[in-house]
C-alpha positions in Angstrom: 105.2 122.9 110.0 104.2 126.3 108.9 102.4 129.3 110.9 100.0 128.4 108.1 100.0 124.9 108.9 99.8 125.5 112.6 96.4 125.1 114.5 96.8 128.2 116.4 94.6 130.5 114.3 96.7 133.3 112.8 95.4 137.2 113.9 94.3 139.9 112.0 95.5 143.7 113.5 95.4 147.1 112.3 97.0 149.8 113.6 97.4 153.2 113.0 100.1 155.3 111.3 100.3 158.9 110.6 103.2 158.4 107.8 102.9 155.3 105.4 106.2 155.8 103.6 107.8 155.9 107.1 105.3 152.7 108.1 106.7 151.1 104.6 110.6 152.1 105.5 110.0 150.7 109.3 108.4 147.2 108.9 109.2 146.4 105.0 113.4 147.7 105.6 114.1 147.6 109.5 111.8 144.6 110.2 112.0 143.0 107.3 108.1 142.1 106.7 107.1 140.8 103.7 104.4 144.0 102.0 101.3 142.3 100.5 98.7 144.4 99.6 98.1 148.4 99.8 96.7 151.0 98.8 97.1 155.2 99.3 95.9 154.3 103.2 96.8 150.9 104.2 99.4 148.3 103.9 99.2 144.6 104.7 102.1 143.3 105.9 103.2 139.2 106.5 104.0 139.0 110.3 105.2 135.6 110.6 102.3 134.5 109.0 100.2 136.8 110.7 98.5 139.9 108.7 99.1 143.4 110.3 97.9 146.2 108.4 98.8 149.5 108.8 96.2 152.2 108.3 96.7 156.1 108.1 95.1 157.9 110.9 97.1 161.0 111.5 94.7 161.8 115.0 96.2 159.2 118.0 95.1 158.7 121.4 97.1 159.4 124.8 100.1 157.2 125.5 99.4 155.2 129.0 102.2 153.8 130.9 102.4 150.6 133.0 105.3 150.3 136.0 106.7 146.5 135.7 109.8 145.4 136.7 111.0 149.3 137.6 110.5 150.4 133.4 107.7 152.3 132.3 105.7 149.4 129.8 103.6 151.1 126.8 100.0 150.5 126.5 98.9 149.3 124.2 101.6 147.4 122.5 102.0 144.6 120.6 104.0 142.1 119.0 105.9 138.3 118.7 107.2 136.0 121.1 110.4 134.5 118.9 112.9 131.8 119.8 115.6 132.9 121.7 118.1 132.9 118.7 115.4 134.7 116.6 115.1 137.7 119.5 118.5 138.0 119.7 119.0 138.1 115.8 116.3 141.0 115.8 117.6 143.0 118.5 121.1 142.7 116.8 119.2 143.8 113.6 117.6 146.8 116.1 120.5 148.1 117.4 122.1 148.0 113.3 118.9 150.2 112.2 120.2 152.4 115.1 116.9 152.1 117.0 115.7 153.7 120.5 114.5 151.1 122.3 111.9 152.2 125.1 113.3 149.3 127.0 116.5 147.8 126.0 116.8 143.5 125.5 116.9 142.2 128.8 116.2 139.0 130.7 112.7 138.9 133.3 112.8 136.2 135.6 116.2 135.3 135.2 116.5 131.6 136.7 113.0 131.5 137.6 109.6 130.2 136.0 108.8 132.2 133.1 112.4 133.7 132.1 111.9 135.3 128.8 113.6 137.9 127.2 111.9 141.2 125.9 112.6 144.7 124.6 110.1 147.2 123.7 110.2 149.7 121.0 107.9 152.2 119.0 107.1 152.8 115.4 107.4 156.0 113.8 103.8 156.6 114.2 104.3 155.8 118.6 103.0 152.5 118.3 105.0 150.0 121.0 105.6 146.9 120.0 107.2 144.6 122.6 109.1 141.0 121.3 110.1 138.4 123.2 111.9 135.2 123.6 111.3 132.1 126.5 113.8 130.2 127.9 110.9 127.3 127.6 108.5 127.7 125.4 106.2 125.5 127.6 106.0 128.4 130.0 104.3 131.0 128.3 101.4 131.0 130.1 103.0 129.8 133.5 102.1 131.4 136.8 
């Protein structure tokens, strides 16, 4: 089955970027998204079926922090929860891009209910995006 097959509905985001040749070089080269449509202001880009458009707007708000688990988490961020083997192949492609992770790959909840794996990182425009990987995809939305 496909994302497009699948009968969780796909999303629709757009978020800003002050640079779209740096957007284009950070999702199209170091992600590896798929570009679909653009313009001199946007670009939609294929995130595992989902669209994510990128939209210059060179004014951005205030970064806000969240404490958990002792790092400092970005708000807002965004992103994909992968299988494990997909996390860990795009964190090895990360770290080949030579990227500064906000919060390095690590494992939350080691052992316990809800172990998933996550890094955070920012865009050249500041946005975070966070990724992450369960140990059982079951428990997603454990508590």
């Amino acid at each position: 089955m496909t994302v497009l097959d699948s009968p969780i509905p796909r999303f629709h985001l757009a978020m800003p970027v002050d640079d779209l040749a740096a957007a284009r070089t950070f999702y199209g080269e170091v992600l590896g998204l798929e570009q679909g449509r653009s313009s001199d202001t946007w670009i939609d880009w294929n995130l595992h079926g989902h669209q994510f458009v990128t939209h210059v707007a060179p004014e951005r708000p205030q970064r806000i922090h969240n404490p958990v688990d002792g790092h400092d988490v970005p708000v807002p961020h965004f992103g994909l929860i992968l299988t494990v083997p997909e996390f860990r192949k795009l964190a090895d492609r990360l770290r080949a891009a030579d990227t500064s992770f906000v919060i390095e790959p690590y494992v939350r909840f080691e052992g316990q209910t809800g172990e998933q794996w996550t890094m955070f990182l920012l865009d050249p425009a500041g946005n975070a995006l966070e990724f992450k990987a369960f140990a059982d995809d079951s428990q997603v939305f454990a508590a």
